[in-house]
DRENDO-1510 file (C-alpha; in Angstrom, 1 decimal, always signed):
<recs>
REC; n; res; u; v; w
REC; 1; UNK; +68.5; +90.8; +93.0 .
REC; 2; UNK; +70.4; +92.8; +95.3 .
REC; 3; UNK; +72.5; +91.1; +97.9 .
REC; 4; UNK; +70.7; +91.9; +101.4 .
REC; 5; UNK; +70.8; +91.3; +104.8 .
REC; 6; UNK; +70.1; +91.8; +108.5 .
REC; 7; UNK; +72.2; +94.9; +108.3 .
REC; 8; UNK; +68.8; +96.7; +106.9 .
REC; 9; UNK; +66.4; +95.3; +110.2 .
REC; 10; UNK; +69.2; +97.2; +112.8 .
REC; 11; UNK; +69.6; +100.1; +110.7 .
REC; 12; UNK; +65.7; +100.7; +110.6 .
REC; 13; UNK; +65.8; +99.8; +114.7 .
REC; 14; UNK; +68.5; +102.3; +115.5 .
REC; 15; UNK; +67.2; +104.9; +113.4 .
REC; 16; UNK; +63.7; +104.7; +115.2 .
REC; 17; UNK; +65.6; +104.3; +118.4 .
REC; 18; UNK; +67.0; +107.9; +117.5 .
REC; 19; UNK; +63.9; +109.2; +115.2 .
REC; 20; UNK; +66.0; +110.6; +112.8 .
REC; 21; UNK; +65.0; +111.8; +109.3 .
REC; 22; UNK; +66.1; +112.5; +106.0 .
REC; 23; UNK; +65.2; +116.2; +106.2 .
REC; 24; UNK; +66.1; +116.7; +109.6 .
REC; 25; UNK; +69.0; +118.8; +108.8 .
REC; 26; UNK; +70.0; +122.4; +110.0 .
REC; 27; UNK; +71.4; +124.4; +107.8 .
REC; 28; UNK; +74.3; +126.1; +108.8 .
REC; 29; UNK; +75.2; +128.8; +106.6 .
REC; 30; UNK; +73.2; +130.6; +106.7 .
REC; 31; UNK; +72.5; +129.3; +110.5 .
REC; 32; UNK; +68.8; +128.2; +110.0 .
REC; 33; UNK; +68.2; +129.0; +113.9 .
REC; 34; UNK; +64.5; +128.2; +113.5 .
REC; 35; UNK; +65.5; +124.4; +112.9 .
REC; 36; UNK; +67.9; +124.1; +116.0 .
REC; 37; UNK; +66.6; +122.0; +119.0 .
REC; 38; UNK; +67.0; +123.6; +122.5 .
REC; 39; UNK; +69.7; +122.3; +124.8 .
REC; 40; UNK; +69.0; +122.9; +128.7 .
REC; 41; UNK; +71.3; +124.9; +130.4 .
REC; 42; UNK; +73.1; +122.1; +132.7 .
REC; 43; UNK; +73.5; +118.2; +132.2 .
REC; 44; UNK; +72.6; +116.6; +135.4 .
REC; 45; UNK; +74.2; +113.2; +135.7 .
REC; 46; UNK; +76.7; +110.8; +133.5 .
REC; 47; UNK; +79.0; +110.0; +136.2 .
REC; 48; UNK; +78.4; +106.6; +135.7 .
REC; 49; UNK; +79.2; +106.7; +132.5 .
REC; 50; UNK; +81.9; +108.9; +132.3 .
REC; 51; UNK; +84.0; +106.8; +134.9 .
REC; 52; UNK; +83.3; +103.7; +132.8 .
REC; 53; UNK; +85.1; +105.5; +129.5 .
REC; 54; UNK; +87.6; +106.7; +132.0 .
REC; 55; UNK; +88.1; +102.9; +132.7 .
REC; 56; UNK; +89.5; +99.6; +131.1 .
REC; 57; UNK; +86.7; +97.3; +131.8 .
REC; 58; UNK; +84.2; +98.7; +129.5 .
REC; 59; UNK; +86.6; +99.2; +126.5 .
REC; 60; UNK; +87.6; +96.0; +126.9 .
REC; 61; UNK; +84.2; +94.7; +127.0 .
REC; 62; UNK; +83.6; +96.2; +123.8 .
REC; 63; UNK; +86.4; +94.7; +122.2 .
REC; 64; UNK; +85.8; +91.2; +123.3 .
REC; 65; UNK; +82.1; +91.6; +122.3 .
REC; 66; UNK; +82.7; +92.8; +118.9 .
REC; 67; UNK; +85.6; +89.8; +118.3 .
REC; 68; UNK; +83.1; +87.6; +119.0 .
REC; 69; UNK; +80.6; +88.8; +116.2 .
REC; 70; UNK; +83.6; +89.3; +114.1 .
REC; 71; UNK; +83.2; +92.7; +113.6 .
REC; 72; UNK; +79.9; +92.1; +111.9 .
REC; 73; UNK; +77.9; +95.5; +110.7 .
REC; 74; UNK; +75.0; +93.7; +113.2 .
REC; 75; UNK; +77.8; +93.7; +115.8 .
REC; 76; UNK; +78.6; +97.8; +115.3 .
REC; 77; UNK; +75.3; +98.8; +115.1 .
REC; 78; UNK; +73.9; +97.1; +118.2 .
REC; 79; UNK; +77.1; +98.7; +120.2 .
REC; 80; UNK; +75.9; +101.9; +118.6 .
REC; 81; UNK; +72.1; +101.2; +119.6 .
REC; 82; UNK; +73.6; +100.4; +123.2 .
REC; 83; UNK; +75.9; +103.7; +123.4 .
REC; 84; UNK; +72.9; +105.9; +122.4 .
REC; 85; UNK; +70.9; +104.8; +125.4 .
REC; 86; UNK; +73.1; +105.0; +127.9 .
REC; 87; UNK; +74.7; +108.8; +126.4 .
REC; 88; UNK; +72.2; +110.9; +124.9 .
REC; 89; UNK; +70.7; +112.2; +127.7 .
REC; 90; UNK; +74.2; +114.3; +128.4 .
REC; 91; UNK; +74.2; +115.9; +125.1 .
REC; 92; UNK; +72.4; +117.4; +121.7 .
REC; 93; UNK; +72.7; +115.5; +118.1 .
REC; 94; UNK; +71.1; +116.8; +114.9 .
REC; 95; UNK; +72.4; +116.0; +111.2 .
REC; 96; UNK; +74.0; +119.7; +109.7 .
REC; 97; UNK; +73.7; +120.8; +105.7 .
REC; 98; UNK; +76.6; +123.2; +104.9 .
REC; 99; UNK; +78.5; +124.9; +101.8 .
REC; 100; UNK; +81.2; +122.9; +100.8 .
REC; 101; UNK; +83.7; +122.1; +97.4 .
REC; 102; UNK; +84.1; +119.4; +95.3 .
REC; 103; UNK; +87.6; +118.6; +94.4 .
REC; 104; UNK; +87.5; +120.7; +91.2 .
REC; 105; UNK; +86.6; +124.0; +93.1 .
REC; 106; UNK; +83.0; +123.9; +92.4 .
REC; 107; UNK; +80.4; +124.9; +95.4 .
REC; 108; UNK; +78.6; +121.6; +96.8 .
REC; 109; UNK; +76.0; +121.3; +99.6 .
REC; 110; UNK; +77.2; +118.8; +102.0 .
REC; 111; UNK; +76.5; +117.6; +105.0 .
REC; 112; UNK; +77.6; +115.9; +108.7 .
REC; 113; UNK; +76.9; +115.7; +112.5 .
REC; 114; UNK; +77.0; +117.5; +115.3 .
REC; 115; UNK; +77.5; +117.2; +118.5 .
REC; 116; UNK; +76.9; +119.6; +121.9 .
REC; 117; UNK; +77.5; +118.8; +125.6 .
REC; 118; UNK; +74.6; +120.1; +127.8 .
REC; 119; UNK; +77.2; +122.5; +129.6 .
REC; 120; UNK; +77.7; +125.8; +128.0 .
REC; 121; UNK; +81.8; +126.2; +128.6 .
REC; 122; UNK; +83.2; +123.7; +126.0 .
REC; 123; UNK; +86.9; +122.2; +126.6 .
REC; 124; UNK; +87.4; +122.1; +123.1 .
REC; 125; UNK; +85.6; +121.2; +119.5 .
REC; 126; UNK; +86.8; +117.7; +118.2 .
REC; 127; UNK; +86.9; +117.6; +114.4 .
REC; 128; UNK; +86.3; +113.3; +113.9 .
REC; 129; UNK; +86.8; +111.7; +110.9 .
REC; 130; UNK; +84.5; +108.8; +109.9 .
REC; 131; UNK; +86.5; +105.6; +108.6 .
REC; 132; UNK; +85.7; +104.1; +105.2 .
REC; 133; UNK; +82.3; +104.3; +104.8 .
REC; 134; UNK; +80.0; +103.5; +101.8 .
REC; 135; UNK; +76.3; +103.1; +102.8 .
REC; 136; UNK; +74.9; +106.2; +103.1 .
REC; 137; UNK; +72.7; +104.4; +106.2 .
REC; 138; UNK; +75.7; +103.9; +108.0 .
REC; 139; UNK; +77.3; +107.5; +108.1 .
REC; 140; UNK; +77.6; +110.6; +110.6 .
REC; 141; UNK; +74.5; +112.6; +109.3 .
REC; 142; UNK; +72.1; +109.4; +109.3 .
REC; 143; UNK; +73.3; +107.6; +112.8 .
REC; 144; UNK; +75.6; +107.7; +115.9 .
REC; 145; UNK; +79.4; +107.4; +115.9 .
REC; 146; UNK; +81.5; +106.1; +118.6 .
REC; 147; UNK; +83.1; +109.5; +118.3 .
REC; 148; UNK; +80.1; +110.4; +120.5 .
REC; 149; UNK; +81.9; +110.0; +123.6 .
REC; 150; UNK; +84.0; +112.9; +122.9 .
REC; 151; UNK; +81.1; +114.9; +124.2 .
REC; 152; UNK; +80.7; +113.3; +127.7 .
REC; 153; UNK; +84.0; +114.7; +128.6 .
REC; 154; UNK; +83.1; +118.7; +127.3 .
REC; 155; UNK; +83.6; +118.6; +124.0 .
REC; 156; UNK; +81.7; +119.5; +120.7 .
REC; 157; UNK; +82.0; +116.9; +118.7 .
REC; 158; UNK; +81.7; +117.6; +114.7 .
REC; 159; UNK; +82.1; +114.9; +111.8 .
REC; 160; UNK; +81.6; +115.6; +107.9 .
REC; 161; UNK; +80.5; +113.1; +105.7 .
REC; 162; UNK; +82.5; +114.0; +102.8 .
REC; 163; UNK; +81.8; +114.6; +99.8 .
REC; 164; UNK; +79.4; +111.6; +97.8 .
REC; 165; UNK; +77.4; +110.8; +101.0 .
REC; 166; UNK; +74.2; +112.7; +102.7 .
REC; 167; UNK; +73.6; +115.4; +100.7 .
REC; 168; UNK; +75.7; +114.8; +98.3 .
REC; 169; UNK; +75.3; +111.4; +97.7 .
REC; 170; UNK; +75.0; +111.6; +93.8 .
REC; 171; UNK; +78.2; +112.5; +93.0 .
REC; 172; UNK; +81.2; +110.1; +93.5 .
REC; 173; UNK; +82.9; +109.5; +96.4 .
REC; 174; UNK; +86.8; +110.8; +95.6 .
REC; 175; UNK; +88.2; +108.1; +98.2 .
REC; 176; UNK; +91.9; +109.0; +99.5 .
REC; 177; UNK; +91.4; +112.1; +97.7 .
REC; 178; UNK; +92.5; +113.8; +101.2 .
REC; 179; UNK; +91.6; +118.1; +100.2 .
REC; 180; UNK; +87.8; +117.4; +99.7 .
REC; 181; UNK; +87.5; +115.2; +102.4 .
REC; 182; UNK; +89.7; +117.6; +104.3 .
REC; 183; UNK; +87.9; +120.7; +103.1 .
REC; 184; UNK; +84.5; +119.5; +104.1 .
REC; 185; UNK; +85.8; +119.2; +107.7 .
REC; 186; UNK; +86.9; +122.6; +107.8 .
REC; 187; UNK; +84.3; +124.1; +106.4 .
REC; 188; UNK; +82.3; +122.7; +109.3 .
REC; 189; UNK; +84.7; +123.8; +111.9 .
REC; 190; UNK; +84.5; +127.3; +110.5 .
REC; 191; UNK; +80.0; +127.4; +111.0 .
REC; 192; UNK; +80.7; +126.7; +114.4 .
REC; 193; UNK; +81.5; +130.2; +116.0 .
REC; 194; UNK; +77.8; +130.8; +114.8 .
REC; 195; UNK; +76.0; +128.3; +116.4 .
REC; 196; UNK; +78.0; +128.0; +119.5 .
REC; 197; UNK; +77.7; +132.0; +119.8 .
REC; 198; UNK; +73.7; +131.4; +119.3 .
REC; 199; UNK; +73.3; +128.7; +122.2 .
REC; 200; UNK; +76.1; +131.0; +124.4 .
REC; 201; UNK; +78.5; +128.4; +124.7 .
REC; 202; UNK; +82.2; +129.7; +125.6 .
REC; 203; UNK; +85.1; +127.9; +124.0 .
REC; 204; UNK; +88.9; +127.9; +123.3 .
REC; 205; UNK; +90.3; +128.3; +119.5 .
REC; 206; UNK; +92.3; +125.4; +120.0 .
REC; 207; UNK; +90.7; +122.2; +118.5 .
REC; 208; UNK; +91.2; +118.3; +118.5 .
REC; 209; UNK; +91.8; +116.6; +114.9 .
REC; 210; UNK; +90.7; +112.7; +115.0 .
REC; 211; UNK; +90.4; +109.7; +112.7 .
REC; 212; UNK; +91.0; +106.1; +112.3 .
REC; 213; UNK; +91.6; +104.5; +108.9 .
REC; 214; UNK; +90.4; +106.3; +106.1 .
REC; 215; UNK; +89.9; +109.3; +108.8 .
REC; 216; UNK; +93.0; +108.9; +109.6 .
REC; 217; UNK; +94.9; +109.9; +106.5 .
REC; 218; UNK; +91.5; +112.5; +106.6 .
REC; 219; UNK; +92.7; +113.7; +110.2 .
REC; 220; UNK; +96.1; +114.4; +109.7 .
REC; 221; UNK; +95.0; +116.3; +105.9 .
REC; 222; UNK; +92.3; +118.8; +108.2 .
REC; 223; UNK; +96.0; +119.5; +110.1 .
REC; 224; UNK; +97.8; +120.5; +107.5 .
REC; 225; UNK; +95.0; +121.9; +105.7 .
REC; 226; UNK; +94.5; +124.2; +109.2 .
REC; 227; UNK; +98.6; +124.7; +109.0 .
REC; 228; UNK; +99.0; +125.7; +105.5 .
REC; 229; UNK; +95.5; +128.4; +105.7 .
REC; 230; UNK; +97.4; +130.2; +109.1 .
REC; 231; UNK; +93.7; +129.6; +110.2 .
REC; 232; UNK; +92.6; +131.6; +113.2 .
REC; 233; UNK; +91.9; +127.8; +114.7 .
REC; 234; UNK; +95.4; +126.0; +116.4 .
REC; 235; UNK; +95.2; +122.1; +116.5 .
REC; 236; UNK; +95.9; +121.3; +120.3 .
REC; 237; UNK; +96.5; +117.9; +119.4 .
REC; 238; UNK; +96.0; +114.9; +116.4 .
REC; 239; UNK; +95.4; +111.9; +116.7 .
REC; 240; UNK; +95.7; +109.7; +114.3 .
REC; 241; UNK; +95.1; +105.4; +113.8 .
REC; 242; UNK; +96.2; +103.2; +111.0 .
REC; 243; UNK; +95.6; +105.8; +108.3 .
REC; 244; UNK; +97.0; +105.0; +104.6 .
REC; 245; UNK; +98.8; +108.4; +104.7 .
REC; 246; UNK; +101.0; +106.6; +101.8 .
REC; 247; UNK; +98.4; +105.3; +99.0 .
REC; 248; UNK; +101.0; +105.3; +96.5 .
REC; 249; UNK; +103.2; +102.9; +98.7 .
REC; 250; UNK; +100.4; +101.1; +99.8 .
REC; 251; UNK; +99.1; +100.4; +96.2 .
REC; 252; UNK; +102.9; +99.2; +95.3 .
REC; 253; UNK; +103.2; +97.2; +97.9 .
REC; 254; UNK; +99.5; +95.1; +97.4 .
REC; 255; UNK; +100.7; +94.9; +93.6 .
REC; 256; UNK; +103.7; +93.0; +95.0 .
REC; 257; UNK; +101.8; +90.9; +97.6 .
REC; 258; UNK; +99.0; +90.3; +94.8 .
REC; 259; UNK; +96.4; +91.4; +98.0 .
REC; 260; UNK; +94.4; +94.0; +99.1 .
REC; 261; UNK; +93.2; +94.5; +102.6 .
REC; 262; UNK; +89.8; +96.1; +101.5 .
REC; 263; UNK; +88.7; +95.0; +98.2 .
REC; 264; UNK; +85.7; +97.4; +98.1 .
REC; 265; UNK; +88.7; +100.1; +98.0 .
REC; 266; UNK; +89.7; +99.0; +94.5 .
REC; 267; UNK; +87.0; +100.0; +92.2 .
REC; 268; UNK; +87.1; +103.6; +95.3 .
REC; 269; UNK; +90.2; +104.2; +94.0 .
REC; 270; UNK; +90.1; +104.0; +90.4 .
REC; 271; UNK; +86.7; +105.6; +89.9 .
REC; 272; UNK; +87.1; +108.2; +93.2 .
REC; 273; UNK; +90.2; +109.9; +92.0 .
REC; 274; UNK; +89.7; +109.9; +88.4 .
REC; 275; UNK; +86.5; +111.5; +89.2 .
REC; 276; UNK; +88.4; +113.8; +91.4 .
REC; 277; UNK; +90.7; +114.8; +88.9 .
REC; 278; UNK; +88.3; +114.8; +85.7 .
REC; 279; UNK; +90.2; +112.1; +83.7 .
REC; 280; UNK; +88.0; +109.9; +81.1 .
REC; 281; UNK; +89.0; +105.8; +82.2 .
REC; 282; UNK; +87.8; +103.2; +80.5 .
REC; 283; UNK; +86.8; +100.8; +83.8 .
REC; 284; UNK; +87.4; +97.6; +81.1 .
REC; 285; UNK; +90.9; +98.7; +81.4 .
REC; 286; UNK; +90.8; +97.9; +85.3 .
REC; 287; UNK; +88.3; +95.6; +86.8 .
REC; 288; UNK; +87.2; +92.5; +85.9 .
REC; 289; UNK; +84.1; +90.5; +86.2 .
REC; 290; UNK; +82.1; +90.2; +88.5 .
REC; 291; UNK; +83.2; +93.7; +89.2 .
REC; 292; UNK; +82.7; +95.7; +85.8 .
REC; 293; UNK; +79.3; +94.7; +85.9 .
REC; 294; UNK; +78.3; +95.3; +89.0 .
REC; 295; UNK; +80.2; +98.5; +90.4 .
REC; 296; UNK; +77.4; +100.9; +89.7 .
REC; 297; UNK; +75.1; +99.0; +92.0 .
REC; 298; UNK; +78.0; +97.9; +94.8 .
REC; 299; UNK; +79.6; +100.9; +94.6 .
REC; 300; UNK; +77.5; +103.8; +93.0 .
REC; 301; UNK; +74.3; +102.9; +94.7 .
REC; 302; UNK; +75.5; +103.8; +98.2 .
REC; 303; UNK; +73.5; +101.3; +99.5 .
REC; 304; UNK; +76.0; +98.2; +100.3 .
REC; 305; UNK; +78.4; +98.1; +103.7 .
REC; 306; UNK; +82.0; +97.7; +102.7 .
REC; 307; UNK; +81.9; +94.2; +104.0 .
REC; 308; UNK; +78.3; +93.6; +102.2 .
REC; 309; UNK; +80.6; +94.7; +99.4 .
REC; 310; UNK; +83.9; +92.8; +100.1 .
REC; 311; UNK; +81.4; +89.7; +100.1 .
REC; 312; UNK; +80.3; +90.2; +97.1 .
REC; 313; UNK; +83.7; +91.5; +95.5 .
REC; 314; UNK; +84.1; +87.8; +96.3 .
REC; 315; UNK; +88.2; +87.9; +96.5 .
REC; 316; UNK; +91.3; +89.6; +98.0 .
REC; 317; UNK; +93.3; +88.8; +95.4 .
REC; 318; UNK; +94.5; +91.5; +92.8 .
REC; 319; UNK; +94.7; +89.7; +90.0 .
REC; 320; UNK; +91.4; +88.3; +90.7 .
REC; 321; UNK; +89.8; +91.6; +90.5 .
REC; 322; UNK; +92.0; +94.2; +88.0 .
REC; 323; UNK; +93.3; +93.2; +84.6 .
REC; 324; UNK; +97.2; +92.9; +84.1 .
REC; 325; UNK; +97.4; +96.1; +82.6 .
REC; 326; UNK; +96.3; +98.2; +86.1 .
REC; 327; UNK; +98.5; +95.4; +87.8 .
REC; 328; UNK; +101.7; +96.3; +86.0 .
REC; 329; UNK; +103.2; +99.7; +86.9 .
REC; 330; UNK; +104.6; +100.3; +83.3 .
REC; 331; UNK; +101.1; +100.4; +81.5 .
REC; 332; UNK; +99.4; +103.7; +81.1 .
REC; 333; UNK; +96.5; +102.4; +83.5 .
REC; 334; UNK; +98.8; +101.5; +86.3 .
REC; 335; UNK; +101.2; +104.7; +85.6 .
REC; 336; UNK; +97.7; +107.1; +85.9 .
REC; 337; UNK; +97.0; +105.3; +89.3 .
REC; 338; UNK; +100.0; +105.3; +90.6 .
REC; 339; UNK; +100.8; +109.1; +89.7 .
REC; 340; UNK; +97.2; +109.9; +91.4 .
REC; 341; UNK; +98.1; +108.0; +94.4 .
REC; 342; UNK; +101.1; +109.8; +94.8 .
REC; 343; UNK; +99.4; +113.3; +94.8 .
REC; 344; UNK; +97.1; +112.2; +97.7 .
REC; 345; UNK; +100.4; +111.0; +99.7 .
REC; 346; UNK; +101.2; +113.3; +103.1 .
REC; 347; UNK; +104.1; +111.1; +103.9 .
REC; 348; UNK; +106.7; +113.7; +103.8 .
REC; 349; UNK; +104.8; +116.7; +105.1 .
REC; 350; UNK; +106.2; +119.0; +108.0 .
REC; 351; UNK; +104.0; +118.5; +110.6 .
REC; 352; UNK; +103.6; +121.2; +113.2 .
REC; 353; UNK; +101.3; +120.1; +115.8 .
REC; 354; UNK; +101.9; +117.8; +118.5 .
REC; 355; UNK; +100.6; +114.6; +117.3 .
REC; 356; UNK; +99.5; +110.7; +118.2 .
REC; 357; UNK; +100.1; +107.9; +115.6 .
REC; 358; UNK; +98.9; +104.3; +116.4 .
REC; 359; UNK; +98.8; +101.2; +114.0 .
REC; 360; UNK; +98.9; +98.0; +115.2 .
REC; 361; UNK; +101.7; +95.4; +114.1 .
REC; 362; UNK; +98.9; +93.0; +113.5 .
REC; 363; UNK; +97.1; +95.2; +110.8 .
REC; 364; UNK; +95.9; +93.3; +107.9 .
REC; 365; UNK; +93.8; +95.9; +106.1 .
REC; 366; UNK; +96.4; +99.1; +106.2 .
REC; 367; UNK; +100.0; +98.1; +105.5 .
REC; 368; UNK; +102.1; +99.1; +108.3 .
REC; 369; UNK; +104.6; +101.1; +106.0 .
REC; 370; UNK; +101.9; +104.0; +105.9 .
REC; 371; UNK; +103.1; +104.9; +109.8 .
REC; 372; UNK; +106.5; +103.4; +108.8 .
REC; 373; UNK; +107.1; +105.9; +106.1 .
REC; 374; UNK; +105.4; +108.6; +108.0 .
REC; 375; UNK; +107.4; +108.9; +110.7 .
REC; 376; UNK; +110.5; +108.0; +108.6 .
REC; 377; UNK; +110.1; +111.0; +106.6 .
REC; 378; UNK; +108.8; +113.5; +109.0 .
REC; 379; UNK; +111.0; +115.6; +110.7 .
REC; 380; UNK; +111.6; +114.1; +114.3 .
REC; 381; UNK; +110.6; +116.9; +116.8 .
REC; 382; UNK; +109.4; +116.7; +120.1 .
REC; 383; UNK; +105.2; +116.7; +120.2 .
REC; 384; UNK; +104.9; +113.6; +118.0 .
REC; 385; UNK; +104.1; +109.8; +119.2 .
REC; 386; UNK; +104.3; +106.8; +117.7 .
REC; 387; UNK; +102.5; +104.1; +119.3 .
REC; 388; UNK; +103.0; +100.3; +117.5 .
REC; 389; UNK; +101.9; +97.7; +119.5 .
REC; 390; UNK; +100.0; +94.3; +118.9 .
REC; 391; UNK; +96.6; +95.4; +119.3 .
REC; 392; UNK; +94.8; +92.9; +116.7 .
REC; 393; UNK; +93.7; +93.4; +113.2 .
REC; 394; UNK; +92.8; +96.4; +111.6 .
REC; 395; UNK; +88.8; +96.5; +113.1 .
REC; 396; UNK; +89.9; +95.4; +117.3 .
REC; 397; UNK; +93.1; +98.7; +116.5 .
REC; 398; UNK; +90.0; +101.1; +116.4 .
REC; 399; UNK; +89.0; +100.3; +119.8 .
REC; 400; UNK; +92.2; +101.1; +122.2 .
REC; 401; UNK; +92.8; +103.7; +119.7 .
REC; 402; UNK; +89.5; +105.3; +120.6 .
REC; 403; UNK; +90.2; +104.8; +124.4 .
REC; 404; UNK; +93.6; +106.4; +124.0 .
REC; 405; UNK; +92.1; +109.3; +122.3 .
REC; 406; UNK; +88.8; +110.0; +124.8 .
REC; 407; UNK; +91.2; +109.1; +127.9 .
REC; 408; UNK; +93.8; +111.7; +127.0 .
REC; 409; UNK; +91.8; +114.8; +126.1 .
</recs>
């Protein structure tokens, strides 16, 4: 029997508080304009609620709240419940199918959110990246994202779900596999002029890059993806929040500490980027029970949280979870990973945009030598922050990095 819990009663209560369906999606290319909702032509109202985000108080409300619960997937979605009623009024939501690419190359319909302010001169579009993610229930296209807020202050908001969720749930998810992910968010950016042209919105070609964690690492690949294309788009600014920008460092370093952060990221890894790059494993040869016998429901399924999944993972410890062979960098198994690791790394890259990094010194899921590394090996120029302070563990960082982020666009 699968492992359940109260995570499935507030999913089905938020998505009724937001009627959403499964084949609510607007296509965007082609721009399906038949499909898309009307927005008036004014918001009136939201002061309230704009001078709270512009405050401490409510941030720090948040935060306490969601240490209390832990950072229990009840916890988020009641926040998210919460949010929704006191912002939708002040702006348009509706799940979007798009063309996309696999990581081989190959066309793939995927799919995401967006997001329009009532107002019809935009301040900018935010590209947001999602964290790790891995219940399809839980993503961009099926609910509502903090990222959200973005919109109260002007902006468009737009997040992908990357490739192996929504639409394309039945393939695998290539986790840290940074181009796909990457690509999926720039292929939305580039349906925008379309629809915003349709609903007469004005807006600059300058856009925002966001993402914490996983959409961290994802954030700072949509940069360089926009960098290396000479795209018609400039990145104003990125911001980017305990993202494992170094895999292949990171993986070295929980080999050596026998611990990883994120268990559920384990069997990601292995079975995400050997996917990714069409190489035939032999699982055996890297998990061990209770793991090889369940990943296809944990992990395939798309159905479990990653702390439903962590739970039933039922360890942190390495060597509880992969054989020696995947734990010892001079077998073939640990080699392959390691080499694959080190083709997703963007530590290293020559940033050109002006850019935000925050990671807490307190982290426990992300090693700190991901930012460490980053800035180390990054040419120091002006336009670049690096922000490392003790804001809590890995979940509590996502909450002043989110206030940072809305406060300073």
């Amino acid at each position: 029997m699968k492992h359940k819990s109260t995570f499935f009663i507030f999913t089905f209560a938020f998505c009724a508080t937001i009627a959403l369906q499964a084949n609510d999606y607007v296509m965007l290319t082609p721009l399906d304009t038949a499909a898309l909702p009307a927005i008036p032509n004014k918001d009136c109202g939201g002061n309230i609620v704009r001078s709270a985000l512009d405050g401490n108080a409510m941030w720090q409300h948040t935060l306490k709240q969601l240490q209390r619960e832990h950072f229990s997937d009840e916890s988020v979605y009641k926040l998210m419940v919460k949010l929704y009623r006191n912002t939708h009024k002040h702006y348009v939501t509706f799940p979007v199918a798009y063309w996309s690419t696999d990581p081989q190359g190959d066309s793939l319909l995927v799919s995401g959110r967006v997001y329009l302010p009532k107002r019809r001169y935009l301040n900018g579009i935010v590209i947001a990246n999602h964290y790790t993610m891995t219940a399809d229930s839980e993503l961009p296209s099926n609910m509502l994202s903090m990222e959200s807020v973005y919109a109260m202050k002007g902006y468009a908001v737009i997040m992908p779900d990357y490739v192996g969720y929504g639409l394309s749930r039945d393939e695998v998810h290539p986790y840290l596999h940074w181009r796909s992910a990457a690509q999926t968010a720039v292929d939305l950016l580039n349906c925008m002029p379309e629809l915003l042209e349709y609903y007469g919105y004005s807006y600059p070609i300058d856009v925002v890059v966001t993402g914490y964690s996983q959409g961290g690492a994802v954030a700072l690949g949509v940069t360089r993806m926009l960098e290396e294309l000479d795209s018609t788009w400039i990145v104003r600014k990125l911001y980017a929040g305990a993202g494992p920008y170094d895999p292949a460092g990171t993986y070295l370093y929980s080999m050596e500490r026998d611990e990883m952060g994120i268990p559920a990221a384990i069997p990601m890894i292995v079975m995400g980027l050997s996917d990714a790059y069409d190489m035939e494993v032999e699982l055996e040869d890297f998990f061990l029970e209770p793991l090889l016998s369940n990943y296809e429901d944990w992990i395939l399924s798309k159905e479990y949280t990653v702390s439903e999944i962590n739970h039933l993972m039922g360890s942190t410890i390495m060597s509880e979870l992969m054989t020696g062979d995947a734990l010892r960098l001079d077998s073939p198994q640990a080699d392959m990973l390691y080499k694959l690791l080190l083709r997703n790394s963007n530590v290293g890259y020559d940033l050109q945009s002006p850019a935000y990094f925050l990671h807490s010194l307190d982290d426990e899921v992300v090693p700190m030598l991901n930012t460490i590394n980053l800035q180390e090996q990054m040419p120091d120029e002006s336009g670049k922050t690096y922000d490392y302070n003790h804001y809590g563990s890995h979940m509590a960082a996502s909450v002043p990095f989110m206030q940072y982020v809305y406060q300073d666009l």
